[in-house]
C-alpha positions in Angstrom: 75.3 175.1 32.3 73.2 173.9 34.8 72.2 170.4 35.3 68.6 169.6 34.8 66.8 167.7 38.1 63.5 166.4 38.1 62.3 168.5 41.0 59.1 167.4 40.6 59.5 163.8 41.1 61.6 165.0 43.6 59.2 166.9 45.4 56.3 164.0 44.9 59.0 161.1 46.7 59.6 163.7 49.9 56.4 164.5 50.2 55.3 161.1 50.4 57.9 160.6 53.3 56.2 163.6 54.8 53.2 161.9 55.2 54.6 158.4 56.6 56.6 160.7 58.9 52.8 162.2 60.0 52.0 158.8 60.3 54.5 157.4 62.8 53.9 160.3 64.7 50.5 160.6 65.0 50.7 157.0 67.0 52.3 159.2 70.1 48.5 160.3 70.8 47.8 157.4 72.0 50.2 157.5 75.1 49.5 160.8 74.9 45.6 160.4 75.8 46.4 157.1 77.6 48.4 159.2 80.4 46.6 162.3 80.0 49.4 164.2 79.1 49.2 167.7 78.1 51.6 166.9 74.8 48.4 165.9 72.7 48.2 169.5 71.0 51.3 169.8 70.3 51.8 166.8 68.7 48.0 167.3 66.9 49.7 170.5 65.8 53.1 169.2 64.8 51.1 166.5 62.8 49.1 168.9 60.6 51.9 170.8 60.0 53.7 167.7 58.3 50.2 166.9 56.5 50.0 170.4 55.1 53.7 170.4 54.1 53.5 166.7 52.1 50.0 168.6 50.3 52.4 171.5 49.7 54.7 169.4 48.1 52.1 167.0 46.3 50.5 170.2 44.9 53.8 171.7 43.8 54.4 168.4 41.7 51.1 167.5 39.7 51.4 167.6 36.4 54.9 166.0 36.1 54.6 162.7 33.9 58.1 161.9 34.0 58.9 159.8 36.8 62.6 158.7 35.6 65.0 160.5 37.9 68.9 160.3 37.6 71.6 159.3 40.1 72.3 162.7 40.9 68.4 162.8 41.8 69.2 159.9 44.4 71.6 161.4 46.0 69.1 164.8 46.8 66.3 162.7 47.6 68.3 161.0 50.1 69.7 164.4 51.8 66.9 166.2 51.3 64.6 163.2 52.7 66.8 163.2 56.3 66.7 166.8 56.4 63.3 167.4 56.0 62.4 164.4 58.1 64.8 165.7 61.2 63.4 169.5 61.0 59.7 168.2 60.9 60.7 165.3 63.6 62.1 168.3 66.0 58.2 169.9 66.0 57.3 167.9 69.4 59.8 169.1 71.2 59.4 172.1 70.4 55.6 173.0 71.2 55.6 170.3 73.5 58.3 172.9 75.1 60.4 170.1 76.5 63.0 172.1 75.4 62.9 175.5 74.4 65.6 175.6 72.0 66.0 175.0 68.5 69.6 173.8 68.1 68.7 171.2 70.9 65.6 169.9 69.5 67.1 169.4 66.1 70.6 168.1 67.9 68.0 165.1 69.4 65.5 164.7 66.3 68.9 163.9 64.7 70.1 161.5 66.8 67.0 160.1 66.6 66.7 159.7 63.1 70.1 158.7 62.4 70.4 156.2 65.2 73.1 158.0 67.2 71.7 157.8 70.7 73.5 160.6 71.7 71.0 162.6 74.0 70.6 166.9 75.5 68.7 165.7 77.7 69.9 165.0 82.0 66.8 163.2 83.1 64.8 161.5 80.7 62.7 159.8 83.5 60.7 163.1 83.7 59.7 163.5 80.1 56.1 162.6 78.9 55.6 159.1 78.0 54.6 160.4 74.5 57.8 162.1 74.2 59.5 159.1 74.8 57.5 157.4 72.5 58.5 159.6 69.6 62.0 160.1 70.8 62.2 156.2 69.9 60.2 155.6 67.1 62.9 158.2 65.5 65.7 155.6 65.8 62.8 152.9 64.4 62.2 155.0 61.9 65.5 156.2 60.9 67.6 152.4 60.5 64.1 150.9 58.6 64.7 154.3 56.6 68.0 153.5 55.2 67.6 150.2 54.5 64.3 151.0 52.6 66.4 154.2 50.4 69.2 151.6 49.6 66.8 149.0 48.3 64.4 151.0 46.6 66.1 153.5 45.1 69.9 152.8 44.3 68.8 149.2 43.2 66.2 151.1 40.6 69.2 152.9 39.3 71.5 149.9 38.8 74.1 151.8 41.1 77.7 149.9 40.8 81.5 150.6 41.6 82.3 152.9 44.3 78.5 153.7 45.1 77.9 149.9 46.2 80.1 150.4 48.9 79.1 154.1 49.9 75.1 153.2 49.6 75.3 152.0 53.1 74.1 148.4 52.5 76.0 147.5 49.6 75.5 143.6 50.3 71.4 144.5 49.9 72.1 146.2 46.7 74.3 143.9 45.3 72.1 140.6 46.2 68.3 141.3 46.0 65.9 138.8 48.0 63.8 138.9 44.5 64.2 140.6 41.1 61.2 143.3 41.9 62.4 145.7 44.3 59.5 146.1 46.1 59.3 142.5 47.3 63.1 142.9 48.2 62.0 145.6 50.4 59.0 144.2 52.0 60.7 141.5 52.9 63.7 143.3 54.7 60.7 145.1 56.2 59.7 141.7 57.5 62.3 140.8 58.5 63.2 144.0 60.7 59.4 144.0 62.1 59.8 140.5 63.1 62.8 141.2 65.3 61.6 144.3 67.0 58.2 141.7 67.7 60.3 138.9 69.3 62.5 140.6 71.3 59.6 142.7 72.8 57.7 139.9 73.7 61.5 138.4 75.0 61.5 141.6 77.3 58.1 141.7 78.3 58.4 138.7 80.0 61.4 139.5 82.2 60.7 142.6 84.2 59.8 145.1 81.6 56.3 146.3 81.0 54.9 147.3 77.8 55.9 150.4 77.1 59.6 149.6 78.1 59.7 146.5 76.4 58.5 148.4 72.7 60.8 151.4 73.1 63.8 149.3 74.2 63.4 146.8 71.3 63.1 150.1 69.2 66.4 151.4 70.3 67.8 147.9 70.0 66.7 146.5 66.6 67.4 150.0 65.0 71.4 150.3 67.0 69.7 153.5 68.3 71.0 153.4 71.8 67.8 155.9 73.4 66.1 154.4 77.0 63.5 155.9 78.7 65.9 155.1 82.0 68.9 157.5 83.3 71.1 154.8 84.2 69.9 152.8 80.4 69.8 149.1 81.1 71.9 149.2 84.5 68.7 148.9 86.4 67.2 146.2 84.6 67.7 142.3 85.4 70.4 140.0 83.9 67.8 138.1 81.8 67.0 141.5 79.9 70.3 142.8 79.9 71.1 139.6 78.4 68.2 139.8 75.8 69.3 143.1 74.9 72.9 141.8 74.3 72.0 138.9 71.6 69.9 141.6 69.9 72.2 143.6 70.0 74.6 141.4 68.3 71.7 140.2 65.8 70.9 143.9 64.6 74.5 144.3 63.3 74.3 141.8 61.1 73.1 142.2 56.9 69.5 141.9 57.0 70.3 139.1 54.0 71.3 136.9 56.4 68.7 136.4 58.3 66.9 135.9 55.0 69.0 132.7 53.9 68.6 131.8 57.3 65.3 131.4 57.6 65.3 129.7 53.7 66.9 126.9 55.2 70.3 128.0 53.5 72.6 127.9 56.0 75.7 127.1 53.9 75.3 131.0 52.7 75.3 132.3 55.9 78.2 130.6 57.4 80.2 131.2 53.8 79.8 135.0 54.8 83.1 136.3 55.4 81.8 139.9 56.5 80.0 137.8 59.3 82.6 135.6 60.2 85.1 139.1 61.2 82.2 140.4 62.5 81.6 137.9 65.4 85.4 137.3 65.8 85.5 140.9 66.6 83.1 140.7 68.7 84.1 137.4 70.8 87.6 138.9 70.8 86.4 141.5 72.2 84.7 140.1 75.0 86.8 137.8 75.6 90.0 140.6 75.9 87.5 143.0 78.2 86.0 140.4 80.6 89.3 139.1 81.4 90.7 142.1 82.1 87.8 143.4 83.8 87.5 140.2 85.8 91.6 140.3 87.1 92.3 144.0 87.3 88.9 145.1 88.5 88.2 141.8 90.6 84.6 141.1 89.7 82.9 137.8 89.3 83.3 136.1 86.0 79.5 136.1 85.2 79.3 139.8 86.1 82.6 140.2 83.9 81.5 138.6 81.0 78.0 140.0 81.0 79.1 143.6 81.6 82.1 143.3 78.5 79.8 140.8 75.8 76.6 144.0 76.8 79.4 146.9 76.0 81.4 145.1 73.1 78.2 144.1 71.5 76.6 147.3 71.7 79.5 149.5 70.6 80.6 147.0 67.6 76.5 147.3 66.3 76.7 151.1 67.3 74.0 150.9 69.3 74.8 152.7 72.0 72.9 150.8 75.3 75.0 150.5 78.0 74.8 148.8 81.8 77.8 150.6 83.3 80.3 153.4 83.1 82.5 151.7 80.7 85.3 154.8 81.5 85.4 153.7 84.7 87.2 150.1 83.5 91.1 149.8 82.9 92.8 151.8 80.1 92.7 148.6 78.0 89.0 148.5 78.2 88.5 151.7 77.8 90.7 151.8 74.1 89.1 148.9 73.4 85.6 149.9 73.2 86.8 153.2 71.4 88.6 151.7 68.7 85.3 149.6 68.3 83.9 152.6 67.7 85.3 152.8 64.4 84.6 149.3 63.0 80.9 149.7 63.1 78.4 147.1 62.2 77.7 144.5 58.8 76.5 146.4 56.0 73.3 145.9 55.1 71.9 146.2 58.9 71.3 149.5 60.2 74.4 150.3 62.2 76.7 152.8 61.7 80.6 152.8 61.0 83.3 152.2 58.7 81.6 148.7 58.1 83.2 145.3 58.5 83.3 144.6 54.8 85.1 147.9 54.1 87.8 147.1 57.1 88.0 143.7 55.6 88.4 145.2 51.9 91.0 147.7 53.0 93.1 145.2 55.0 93.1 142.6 51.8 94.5 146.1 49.5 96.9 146.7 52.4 98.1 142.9 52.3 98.3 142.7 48.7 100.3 146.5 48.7 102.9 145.0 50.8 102.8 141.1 49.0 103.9 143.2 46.0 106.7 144.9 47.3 108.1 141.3 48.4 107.0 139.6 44.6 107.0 142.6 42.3 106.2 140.2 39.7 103.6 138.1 41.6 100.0 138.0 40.1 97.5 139.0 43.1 94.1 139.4 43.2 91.3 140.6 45.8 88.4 138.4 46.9 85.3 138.5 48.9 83.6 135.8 49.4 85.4 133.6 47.0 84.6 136.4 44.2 86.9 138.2 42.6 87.1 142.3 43.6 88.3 144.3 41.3 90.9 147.1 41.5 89.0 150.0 40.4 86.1 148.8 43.4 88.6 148.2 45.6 90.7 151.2 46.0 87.4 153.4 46.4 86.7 151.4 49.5 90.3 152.6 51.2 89.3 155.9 49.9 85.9 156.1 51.9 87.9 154.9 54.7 90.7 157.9 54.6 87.8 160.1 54.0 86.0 158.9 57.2 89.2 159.3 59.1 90.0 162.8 57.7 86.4 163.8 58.1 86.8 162.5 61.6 89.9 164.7 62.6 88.2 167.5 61.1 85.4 167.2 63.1 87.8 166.5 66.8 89.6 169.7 65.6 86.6 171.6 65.0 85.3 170.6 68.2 88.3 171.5 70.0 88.2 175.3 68.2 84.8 174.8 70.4 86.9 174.8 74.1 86.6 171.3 74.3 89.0 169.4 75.6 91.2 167.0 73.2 88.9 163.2 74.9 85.8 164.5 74.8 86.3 166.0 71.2 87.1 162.9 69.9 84.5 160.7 71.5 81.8 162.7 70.4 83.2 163.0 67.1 83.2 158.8 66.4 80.0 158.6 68.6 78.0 160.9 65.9 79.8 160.0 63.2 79.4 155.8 63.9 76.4 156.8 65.3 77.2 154.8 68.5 76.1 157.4 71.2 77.8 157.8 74.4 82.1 158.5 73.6 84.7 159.3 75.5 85.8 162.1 78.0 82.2 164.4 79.4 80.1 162.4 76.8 80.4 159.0 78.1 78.2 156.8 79.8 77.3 158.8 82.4 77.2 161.7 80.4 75.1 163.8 78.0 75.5 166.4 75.2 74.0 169.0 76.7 77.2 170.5 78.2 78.2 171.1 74.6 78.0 174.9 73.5 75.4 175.5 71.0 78.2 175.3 67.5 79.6 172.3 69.0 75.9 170.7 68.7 75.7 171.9 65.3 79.1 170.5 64.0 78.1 167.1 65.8 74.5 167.1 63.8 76.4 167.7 60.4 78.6 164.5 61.4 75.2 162.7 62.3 74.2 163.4 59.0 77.4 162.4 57.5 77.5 159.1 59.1 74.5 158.5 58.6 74.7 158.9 54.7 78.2 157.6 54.5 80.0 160.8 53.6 79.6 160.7 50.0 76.0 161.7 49.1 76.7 165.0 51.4 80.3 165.5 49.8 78.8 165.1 46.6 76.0 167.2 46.4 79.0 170.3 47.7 80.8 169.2 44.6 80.6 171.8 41.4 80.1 168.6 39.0 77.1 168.2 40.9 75.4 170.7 39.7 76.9 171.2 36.2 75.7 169.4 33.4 
């Protein structure tokens, strides 16, 4: 028997994204009339399509008085909300006809949206200001988008267990800012508006302009990774690339933190211990790469250290920015950043990856595995921030992570089926999947997607998707128990 959904409610929730969707994009007229571009039908056009889809969808729903939906209801709002977003998103391209196909309008709506980075297109200099524009209030859009889902919809649920740490920012639904969601949520809203604010005002006065400085902090504060430059932040100064870098580092971090922060609680924030790993990695990191760069590569110190804390900060956050050909450092480097690839960011911020909490997790289960083969009869327990983790939450986490690792062979094998060779299958497999952007091998730095044949760009979408959602709403919703009663 099938199980019963409340497609109604389901139908009202999307079309209301619909319409913010028609929203954010209807603010790319005004570059759009500002440099007289010839993209203001198409994005009139594309914007009345999304209105008359969200009516379509409000009409389809009225009369439903039973606005109590299920877990199972969740998990299709949230698929059905990114793809619906990503095929109405890909509309500007489109009619705009900065590109002409479909695949490759969707494959960059969905980077967009999901904060990948990971571009089709060669020279982005030549692109209308308004496409720009959009092309970065996607990655805006998409890392507020996830943070806004968790909060206002798994909290509603009372979501525990295995779907805390597969919601994306388990630390947000586990500790709410205040007992009513909504003021939970308009205060991470705050809080990520207030970022994006300072550090464009930060950029603007180096030596970016307006635009640049509001589509950079877009791809910053969101670990998007998009610029409206070839050669990203290379060609900027060392104040900005320096600017960048700090936020960067800031927008990889739980979005609760900067909340206890700014309440004066700063006992809290320094008792975090997903933090603490998180900038250990990080200053490791640099530390490791500047060095090396600086002996084997003979650069200044300044430049070392700039160029490695710039790389290892952006690919940790899975943002995606870079200043330099990163595959152009030694080997050491090079593995470096890719295993950083992996990591990801905090959860509860809108970077991508395995999180730092799960790696954490799973190396505390590992520990204790191999304390109880030394002390069979030893009592050992799990903690996280001094509170006790239970087994059966535990052991989900290392399950998420050797499902992300399966689903990321899959996809490098899949890829390869593709006739692409073994590097670049595998960097552009962890790029879309950690949504960090650039990879390895013909996708790196000085790279681009577009190279890739047209299934390759449709596997690397699906592991956008995935990564975006954190495997399990997707897997679920494939799942016969799904939709059985």
């Amino acid at each position: 028997m099938l199980k019963k959904f409340n497609i109604r409610y389901v139908l009202t929730i999307l079309g209301k994204i619909l319409l913010m969707e028609a929203a954010f994009m209807s603010t790319s007229l005004v570059w759009a009339f500002y440099y007289d571009e010839a993209t203001v039908l198409p994005f009139v056009a594309s914007v009345a399509i999304l209105l008359f889809a969200s009516l379509l969808l409000h009409l389809f729903s009225i009369g439903n008085k039973n606005k109590e939906f299920s877990t199972s209801d969740a998990y299709l709002i949230m698929v059905l909300s990114w793809v619906a977003t990503c095929t109405f998103g890909a509309f500007p391209y489109l009619l705009s006809e900065t590109t002409t196909s479909i695949v490759d309008a969707l494959f960059e709506t969905i980077s967009g949206f999901s904060t990948t980075g990971a571009t089709i297109f060669t020279d982005v200099e030549v692109l209308p200001k308004s496409i720009l524009w959009w092309r970065n209030l996607t990655h805006w859009m998409g890392g507020m988008g996830i943070l806004l889902l968790v909060v206002a919809i798994l909290p509603y649920l009372k979501v525990t267990g295995l779907q805390l740490f597969t919601s994306g920012s388990s630390s947000i639904v586990s500790e709410k800012l205040n007992p009513r969601i909504h003021e939970s949520a308009r205060r991470l809203w705050g809080i990520y508006v207030s970022l994006t604010c300072l550090e464009c005002i930060l950029l603007y006065f180096g030596d970016m302009g307006v635009f640049e400085s509001i589509t950079h902090s877009f791809s910053t504060v969101s670990t998007g990774g998009f610029s409206i430059k070839n050669n990203s932040l290379a060609g900027y100064s060392t104040y900005s690339q320096y600017v960048v870098s700090i936020f960067m580092l800031f927008s990889g971090i739980n979005f609760v933190i900067f909340y206890h922060f700014l309440k004066g609680n700063i006992k809290r924030v320094f008792h975090d211990e997903e933090l603490r790993y998180y900038l250990v990695i990080i200053f490791t990191g640099t530390a490791l790469v500047s060095c090396f760069l600086a002996v084997k590569s003979h650069l200044p110190f300044e430049e070392s250290f700039r160029a490695a804390f710039f790389q290892v900060a952006s690919t940790l956050s899975t943002t995606g920015l870079t200043t330099t050909n990163y595959l152009l450092w030694p080997s050491l480097c090079v593995a470096v950043i890719f295993f950083l690839m992996f990591f990801g960011a905090c959860s509860g911020s809108a970077g991508g990856g395995i999180k730092i909490v799960r790696c954490v997790l799973s190396f505390k289960v590992f520990k204790k595995i191999i304390l109880r083969l030394y002390h069979p009869k030893a009592i050992l327990s799990l903690s996280l921030n001094d509170k006790k983790i239970e087994d059966n939450v535990a052991l989900p986490v290392v399950g998420f992570v050797l499902l992300y690792m399966f689903t990321f062979i899959a996809c490098s094998l899949a890829l390869t089926a593709c006739n692409i060779d073994l590097n670049t299958s595998m960097g552009a497999s962890i790029s879309a999947m950690s949504g960090v952007g650039p990879g390895i091998g013909n996708v790196g730095p000085s790279g681009t997607f577009t190279s890739i044949p047209v299934m390759g760009k449709c596997i690397l979408s699906v592991a956008m998707i995935l990564g975006r959602l954190e495997l399990l709403p997707v897997f679920i919703m494939f799942s016969k128990g799904f939709w059985k009663n």
